[in-house]
Structures are given as structure tokens and as C-alpha cells.
mmCIF file of the N, C-alpha and C atoms, coordinates in Angstrom:
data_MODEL
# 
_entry.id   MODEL 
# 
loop_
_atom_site.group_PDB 
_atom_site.id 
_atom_site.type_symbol 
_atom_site.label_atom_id 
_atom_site.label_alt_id 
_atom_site.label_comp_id 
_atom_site.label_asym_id 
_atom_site.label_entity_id 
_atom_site.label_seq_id 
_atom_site.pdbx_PDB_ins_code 
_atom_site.Cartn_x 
_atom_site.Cartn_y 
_atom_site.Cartn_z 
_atom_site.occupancy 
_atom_site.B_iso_or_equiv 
_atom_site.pdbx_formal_charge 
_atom_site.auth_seq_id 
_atom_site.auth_comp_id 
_atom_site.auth_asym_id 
_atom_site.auth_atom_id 
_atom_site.pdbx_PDB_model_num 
ATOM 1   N N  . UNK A 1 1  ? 21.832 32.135 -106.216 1.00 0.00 ? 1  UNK A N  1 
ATOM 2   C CA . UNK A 1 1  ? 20.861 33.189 -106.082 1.00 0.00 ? 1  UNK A CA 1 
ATOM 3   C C  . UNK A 1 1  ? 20.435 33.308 -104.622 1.00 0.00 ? 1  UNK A C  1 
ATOM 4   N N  . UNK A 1 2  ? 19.928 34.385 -104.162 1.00 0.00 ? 2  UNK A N  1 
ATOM 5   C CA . UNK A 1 2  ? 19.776 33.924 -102.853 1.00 0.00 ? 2  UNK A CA 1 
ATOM 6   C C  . UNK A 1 2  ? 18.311 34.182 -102.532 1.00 0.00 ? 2  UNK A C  1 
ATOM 7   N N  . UNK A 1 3  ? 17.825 33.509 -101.157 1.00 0.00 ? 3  UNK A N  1 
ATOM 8   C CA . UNK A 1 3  ? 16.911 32.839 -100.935 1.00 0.00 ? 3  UNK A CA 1 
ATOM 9   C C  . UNK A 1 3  ? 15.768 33.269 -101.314 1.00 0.00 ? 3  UNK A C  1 
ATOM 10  N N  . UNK A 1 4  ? 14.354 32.471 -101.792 1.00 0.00 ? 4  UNK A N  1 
ATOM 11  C CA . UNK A 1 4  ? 13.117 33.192 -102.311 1.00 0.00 ? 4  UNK A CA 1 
ATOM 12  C C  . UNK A 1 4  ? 12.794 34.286 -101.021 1.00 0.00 ? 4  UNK A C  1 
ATOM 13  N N  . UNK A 1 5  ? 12.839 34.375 -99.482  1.00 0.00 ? 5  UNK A N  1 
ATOM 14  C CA . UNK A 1 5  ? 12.425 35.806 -98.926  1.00 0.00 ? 5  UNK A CA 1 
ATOM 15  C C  . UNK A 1 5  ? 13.001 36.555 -98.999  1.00 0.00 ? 5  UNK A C  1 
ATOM 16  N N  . UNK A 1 6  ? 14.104 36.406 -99.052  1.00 0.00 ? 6  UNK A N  1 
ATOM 17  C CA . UNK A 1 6  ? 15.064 37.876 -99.167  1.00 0.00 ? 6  UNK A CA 1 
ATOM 18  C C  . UNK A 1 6  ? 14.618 38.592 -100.511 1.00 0.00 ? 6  UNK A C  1 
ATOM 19  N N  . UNK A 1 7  ? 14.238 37.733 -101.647 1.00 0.00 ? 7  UNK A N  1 
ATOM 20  C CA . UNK A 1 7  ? 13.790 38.158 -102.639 1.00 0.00 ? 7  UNK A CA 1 
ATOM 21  C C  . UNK A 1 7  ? 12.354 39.219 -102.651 1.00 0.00 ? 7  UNK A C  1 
ATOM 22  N N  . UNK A 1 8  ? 11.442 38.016 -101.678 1.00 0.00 ? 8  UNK A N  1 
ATOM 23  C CA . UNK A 1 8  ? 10.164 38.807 -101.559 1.00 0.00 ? 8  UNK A CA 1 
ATOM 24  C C  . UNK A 1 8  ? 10.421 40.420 -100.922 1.00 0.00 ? 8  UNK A C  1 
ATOM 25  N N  . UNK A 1 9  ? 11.583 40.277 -99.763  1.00 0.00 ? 9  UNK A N  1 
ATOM 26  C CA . UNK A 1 9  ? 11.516 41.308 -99.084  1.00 0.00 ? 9  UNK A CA 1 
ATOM 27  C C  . UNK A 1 9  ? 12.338 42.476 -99.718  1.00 0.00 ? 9  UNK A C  1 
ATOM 28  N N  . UNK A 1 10 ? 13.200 41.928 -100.984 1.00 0.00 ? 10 UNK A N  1 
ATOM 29  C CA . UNK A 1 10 ? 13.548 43.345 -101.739 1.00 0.00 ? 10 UNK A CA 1 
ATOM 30  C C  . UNK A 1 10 ? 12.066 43.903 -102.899 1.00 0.00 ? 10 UNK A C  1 
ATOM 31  N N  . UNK A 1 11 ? 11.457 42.715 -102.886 1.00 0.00 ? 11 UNK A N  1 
ATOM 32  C CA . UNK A 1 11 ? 10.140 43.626 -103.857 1.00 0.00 ? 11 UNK A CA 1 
ATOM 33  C C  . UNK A 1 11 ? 9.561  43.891 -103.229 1.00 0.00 ? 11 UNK A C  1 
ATOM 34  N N  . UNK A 1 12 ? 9.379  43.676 -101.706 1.00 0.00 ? 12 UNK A N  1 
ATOM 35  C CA . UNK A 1 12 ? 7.955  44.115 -100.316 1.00 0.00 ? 12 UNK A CA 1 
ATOM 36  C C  . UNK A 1 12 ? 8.889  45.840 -100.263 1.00 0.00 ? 12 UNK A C  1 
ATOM 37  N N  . UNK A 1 13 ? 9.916  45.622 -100.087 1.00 0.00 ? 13 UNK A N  1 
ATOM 38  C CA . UNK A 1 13 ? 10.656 47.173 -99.845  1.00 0.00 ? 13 UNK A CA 1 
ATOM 39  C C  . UNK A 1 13 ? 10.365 48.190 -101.038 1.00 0.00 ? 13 UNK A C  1 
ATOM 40  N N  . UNK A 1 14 ? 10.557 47.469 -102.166 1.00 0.00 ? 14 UNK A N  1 
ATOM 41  C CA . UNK A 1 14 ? 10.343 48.317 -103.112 1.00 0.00 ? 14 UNK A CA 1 
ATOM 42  C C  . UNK A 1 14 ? 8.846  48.975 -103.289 1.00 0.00 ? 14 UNK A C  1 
ATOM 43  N N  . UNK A 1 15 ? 8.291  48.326 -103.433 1.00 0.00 ? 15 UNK A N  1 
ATOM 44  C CA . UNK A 1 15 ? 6.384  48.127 -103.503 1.00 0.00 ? 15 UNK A CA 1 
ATOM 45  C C  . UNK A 1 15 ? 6.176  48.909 -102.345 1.00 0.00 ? 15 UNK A C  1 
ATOM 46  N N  . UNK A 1 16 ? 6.884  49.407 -101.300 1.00 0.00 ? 16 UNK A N  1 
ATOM 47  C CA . UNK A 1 16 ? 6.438  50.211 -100.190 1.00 0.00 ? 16 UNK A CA 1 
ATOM 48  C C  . UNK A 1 16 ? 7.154  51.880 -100.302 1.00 0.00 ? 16 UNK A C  1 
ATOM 49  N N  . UNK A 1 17 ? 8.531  51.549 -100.906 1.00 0.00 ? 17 UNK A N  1 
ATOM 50  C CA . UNK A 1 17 ? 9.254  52.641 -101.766 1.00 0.00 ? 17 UNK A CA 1 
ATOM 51  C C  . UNK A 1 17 ? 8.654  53.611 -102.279 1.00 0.00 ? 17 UNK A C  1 
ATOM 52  N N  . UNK A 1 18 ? 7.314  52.705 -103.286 1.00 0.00 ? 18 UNK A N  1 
ATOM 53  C CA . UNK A 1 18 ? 6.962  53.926 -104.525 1.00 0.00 ? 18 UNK A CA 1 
ATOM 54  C C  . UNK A 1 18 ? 5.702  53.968 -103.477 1.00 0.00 ? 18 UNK A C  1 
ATOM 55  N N  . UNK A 1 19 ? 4.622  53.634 -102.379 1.00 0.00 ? 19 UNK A N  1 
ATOM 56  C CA . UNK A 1 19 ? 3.897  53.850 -102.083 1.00 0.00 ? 19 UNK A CA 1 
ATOM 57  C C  . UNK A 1 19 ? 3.521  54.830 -100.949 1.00 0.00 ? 19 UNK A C  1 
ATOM 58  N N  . UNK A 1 20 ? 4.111  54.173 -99.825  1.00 0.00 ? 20 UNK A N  1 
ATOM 59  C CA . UNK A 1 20 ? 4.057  55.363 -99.099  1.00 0.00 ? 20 UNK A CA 1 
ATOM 60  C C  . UNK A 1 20 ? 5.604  56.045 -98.073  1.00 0.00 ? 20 UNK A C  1 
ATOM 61  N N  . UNK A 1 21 ? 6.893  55.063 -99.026  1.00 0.00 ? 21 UNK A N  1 
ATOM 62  C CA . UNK A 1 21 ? 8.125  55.715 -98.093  1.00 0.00 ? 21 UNK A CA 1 
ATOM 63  C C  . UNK A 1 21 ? 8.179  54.251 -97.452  1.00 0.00 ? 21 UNK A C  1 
ATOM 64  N N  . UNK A 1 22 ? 9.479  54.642 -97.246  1.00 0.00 ? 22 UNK A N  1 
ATOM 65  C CA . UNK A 1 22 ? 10.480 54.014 -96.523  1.00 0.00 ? 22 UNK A CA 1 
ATOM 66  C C  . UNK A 1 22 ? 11.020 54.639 -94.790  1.00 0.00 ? 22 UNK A C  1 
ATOM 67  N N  . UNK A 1 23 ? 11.155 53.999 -94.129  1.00 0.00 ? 23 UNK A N  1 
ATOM 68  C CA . UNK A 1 23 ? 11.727 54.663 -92.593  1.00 0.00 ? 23 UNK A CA 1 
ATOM 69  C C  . UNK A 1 23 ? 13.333 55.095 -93.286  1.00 0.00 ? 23 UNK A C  1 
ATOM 70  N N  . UNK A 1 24 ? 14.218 55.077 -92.497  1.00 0.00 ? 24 UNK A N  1 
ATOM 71  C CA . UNK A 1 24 ? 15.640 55.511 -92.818  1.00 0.00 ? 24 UNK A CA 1 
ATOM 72  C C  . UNK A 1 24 ? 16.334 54.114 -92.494  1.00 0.00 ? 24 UNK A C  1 
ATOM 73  N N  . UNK A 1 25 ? 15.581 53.247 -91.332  1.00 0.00 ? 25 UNK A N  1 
ATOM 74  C CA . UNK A 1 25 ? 16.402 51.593 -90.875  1.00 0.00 ? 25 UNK A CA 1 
ATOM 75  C C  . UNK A 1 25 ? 15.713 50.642 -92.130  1.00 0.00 ? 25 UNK A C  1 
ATOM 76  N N  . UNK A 1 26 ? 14.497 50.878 -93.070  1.00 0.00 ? 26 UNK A N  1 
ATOM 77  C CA . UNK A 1 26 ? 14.473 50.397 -94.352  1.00 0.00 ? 26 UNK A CA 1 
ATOM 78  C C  . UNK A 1 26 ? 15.021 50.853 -95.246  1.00 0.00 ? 26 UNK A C  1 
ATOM 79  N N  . UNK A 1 27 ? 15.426 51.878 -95.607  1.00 0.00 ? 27 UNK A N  1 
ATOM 80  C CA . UNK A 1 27 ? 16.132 52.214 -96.894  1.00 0.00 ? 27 UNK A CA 1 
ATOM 81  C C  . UNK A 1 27 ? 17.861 51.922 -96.517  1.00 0.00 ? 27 UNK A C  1 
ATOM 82  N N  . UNK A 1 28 ? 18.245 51.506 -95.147  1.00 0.00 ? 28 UNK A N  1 
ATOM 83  C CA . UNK A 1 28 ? 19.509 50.870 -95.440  1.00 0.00 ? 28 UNK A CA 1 
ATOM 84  C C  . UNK A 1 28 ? 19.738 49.578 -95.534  1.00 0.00 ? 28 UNK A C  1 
ATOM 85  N N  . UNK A 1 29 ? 18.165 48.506 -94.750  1.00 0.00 ? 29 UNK A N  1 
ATOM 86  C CA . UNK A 1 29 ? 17.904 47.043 -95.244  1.00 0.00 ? 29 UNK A CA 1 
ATOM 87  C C  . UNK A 1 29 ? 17.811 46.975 -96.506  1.00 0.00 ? 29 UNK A C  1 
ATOM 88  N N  . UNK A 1 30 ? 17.227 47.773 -97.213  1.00 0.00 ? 30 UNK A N  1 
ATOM 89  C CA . UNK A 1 30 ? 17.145 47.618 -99.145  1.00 0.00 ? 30 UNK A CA 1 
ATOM 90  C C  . UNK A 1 30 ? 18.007 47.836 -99.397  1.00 0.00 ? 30 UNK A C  1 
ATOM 91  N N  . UNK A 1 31 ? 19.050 48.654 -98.840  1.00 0.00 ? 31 UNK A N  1 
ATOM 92  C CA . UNK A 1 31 ? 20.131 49.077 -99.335  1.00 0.00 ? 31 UNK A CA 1 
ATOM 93  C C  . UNK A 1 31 ? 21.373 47.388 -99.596  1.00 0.00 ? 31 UNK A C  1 
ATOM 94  N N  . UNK A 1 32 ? 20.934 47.164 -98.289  1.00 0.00 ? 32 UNK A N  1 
ATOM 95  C CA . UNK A 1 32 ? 22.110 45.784 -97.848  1.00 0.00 ? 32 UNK A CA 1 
ATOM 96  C C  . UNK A 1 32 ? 21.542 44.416 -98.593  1.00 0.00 ? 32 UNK A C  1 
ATOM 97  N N  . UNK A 1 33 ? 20.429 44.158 -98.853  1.00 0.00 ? 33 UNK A N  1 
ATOM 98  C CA . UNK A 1 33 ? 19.700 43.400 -99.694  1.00 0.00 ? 33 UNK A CA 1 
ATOM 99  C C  . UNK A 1 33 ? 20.450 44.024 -101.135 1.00 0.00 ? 33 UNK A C  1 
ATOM 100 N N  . UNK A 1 34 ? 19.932 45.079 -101.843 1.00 0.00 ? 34 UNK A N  1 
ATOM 101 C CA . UNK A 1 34 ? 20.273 45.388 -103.081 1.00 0.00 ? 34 UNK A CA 1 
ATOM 102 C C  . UNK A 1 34 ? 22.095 44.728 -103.025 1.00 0.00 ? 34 UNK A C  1 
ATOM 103 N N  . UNK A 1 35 ? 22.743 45.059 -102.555 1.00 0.00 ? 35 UNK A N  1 
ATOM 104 C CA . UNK A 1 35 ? 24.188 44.926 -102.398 1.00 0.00 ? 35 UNK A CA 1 
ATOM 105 C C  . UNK A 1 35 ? 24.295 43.057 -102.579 1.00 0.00 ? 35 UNK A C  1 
ATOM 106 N N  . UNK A 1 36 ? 23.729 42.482 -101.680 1.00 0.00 ? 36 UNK A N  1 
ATOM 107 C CA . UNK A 1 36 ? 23.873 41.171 -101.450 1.00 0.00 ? 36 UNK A CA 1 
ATOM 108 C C  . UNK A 1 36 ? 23.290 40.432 -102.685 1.00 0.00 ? 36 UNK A C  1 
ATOM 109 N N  . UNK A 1 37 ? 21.593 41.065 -103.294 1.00 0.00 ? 37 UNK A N  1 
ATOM 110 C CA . UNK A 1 37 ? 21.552 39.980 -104.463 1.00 0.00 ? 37 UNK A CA 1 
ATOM 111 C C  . UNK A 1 37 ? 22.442 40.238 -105.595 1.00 0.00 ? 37 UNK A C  1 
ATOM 112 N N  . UNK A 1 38 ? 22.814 41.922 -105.929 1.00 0.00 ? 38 UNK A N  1 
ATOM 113 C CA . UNK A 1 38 ? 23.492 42.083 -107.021 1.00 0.00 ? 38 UNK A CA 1 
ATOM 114 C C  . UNK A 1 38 ? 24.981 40.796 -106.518 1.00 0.00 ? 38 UNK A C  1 
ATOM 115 N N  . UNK A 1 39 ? 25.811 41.256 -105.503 1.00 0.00 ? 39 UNK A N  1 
ATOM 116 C CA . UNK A 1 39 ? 26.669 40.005 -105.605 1.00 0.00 ? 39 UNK A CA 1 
ATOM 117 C C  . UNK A 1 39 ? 26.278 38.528 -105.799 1.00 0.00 ? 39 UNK A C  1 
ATOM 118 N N  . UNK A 1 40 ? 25.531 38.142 -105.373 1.00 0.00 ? 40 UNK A N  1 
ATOM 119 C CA . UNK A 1 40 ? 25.337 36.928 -105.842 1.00 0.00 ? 40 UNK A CA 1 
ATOM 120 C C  . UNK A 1 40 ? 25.185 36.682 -107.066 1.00 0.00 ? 40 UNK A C  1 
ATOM 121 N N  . UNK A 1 41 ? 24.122 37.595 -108.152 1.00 0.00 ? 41 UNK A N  1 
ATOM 122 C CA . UNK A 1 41 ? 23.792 37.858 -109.475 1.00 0.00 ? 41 UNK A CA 1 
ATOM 123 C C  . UNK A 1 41 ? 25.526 37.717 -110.188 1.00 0.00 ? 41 UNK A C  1 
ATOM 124 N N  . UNK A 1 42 ? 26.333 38.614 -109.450 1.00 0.00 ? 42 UNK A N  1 
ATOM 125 C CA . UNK A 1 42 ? 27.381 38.458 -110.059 1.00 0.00 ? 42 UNK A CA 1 
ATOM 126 C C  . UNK A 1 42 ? 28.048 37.309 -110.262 1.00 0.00 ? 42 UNK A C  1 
ATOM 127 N N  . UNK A 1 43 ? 28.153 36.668 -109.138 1.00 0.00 ? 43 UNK A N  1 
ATOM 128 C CA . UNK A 1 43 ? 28.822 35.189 -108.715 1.00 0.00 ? 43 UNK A CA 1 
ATOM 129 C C  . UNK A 1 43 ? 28.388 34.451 -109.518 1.00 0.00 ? 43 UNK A C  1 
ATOM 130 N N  . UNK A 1 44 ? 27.176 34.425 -109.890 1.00 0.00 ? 44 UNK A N  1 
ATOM 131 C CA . UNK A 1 44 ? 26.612 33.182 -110.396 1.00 0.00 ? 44 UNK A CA 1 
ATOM 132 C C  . UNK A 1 44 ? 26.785 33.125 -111.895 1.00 0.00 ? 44 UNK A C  1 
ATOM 133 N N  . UNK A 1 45 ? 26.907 34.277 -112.682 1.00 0.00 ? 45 UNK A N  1 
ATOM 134 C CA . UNK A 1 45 ? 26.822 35.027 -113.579 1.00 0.00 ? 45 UNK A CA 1 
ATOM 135 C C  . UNK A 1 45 ? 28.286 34.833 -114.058 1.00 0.00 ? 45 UNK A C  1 
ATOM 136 N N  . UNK A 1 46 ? 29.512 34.672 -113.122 1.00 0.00 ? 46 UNK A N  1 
ATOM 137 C CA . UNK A 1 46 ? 30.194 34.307 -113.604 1.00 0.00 ? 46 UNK A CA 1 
ATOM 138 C C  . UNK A 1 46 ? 30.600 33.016 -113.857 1.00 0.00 ? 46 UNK A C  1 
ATOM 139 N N  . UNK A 1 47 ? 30.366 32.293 -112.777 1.00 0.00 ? 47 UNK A N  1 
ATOM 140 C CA . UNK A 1 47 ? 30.148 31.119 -112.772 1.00 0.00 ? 47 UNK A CA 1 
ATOM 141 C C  . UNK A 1 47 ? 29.899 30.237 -114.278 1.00 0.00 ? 47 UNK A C  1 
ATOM 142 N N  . UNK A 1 48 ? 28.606 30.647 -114.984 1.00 0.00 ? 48 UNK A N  1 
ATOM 143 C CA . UNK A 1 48 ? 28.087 30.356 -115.739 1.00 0.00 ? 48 UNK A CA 1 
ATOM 144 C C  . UNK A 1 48 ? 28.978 31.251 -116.970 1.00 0.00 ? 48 UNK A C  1 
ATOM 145 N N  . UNK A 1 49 ? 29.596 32.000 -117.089 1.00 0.00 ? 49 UNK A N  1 
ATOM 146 C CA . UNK A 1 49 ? 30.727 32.049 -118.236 1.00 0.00 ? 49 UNK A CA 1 
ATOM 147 C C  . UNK A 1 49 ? 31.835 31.535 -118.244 1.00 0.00 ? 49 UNK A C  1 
ATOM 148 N N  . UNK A 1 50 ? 32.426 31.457 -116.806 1.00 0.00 ? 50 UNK A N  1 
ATOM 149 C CA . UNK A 1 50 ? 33.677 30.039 -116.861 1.00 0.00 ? 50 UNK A CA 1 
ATOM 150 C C  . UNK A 1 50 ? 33.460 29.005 -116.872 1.00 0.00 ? 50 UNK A C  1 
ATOM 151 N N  . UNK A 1 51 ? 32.101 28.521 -117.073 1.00 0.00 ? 51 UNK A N  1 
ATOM 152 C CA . UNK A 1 51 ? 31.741 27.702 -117.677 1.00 0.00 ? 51 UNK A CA 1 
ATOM 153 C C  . UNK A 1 51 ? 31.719 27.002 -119.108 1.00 0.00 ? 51 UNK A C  1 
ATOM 154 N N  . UNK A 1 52 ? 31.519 27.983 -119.913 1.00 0.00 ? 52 UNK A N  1 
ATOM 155 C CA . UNK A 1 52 ? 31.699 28.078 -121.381 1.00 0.00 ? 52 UNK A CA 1 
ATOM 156 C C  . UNK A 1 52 ? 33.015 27.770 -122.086 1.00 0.00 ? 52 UNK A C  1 
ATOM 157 N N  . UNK A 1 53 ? 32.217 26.440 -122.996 1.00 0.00 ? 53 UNK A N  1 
ATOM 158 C CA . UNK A 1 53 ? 33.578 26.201 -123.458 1.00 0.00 ? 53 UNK A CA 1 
ATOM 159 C C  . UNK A 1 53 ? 33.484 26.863 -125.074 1.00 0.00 ? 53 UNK A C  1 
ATOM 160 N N  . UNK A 1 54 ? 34.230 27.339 -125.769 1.00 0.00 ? 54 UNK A N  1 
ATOM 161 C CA . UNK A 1 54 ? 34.141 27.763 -127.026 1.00 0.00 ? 54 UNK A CA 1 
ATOM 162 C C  . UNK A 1 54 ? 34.666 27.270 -128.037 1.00 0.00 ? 54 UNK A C  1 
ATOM 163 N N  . UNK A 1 55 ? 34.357 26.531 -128.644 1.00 0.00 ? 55 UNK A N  1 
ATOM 164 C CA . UNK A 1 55 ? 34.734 25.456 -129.797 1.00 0.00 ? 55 UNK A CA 1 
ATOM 165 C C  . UNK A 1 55 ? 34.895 26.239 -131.003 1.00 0.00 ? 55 UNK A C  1 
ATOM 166 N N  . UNK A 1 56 ? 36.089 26.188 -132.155 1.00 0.00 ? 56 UNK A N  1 
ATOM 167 C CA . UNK A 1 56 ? 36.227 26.682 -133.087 1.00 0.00 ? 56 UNK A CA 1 
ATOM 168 C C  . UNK A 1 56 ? 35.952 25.656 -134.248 1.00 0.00 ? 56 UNK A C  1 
ATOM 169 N N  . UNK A 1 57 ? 34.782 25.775 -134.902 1.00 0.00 ? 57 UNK A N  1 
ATOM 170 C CA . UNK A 1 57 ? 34.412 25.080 -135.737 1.00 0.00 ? 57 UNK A CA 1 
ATOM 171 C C  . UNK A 1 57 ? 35.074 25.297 -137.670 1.00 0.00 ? 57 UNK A C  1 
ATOM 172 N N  . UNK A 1 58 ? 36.019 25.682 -137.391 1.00 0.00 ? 58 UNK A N  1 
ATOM 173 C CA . UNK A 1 58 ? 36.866 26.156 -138.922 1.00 0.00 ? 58 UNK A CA 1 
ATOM 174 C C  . UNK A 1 58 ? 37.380 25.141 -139.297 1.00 0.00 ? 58 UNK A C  1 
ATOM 175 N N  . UNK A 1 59 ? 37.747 24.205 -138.092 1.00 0.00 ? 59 UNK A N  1 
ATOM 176 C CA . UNK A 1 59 ? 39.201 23.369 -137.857 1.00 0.00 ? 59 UNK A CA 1 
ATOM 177 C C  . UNK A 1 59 ? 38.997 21.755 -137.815 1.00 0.00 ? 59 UNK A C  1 
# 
């Protein structure tokens, strides 16, 4: 996952989003943040299903 500020600073971006706007050099930092946690979300996400082992209990 990546780091707790980068985190704060995609909800500080957002929370400023719905309030009073974004500049145009913040809405492409949220932009590059949004990009970076969704990959990680992904990574990890898979991670944790090739993980899984699936046992057939019939047998």
C-alpha cells in the first residue's frame, strides 16, 4: 500500500476538490497519486489471490 501521506494527500486533494477547486498543477498531482495508489491496490490485491490455496474438500 503506499505510504500513510501520500494517502493523506489524496484525501487533502480531494476535500479541496469538492470545496473550493483545484489549480490545474493539482488536478494532475491527484491525478498521478490516483494512478499510483490504484496500482499498488492492484499489486497487492493480487498478491493476496496468488496466494490462495483452494482445497477440494469432496476427496
Amino acid at each position: 500500500m503506499l505510504p500513510k501521506d501520500k494517502i493523506d494527500r489524496i484525501n487533502a486533494l480531494a476535500k479541496k476538490s469538492k470545496t473550493v477547486g483545484l489549480t490545474d498543477a493539482e488536478k494532475v498531482e491527484q491525478q498521478a497519486l490516483r494512478q499510483e495508489y490504484l496500482e499498488a491496490f492492484r499489486r497487492d490485491f493480487r498478491k493476496t489471490l496468488d496466494s490462495i490455496e483452494i482445497v477440494d474438500m469432496k476427496h
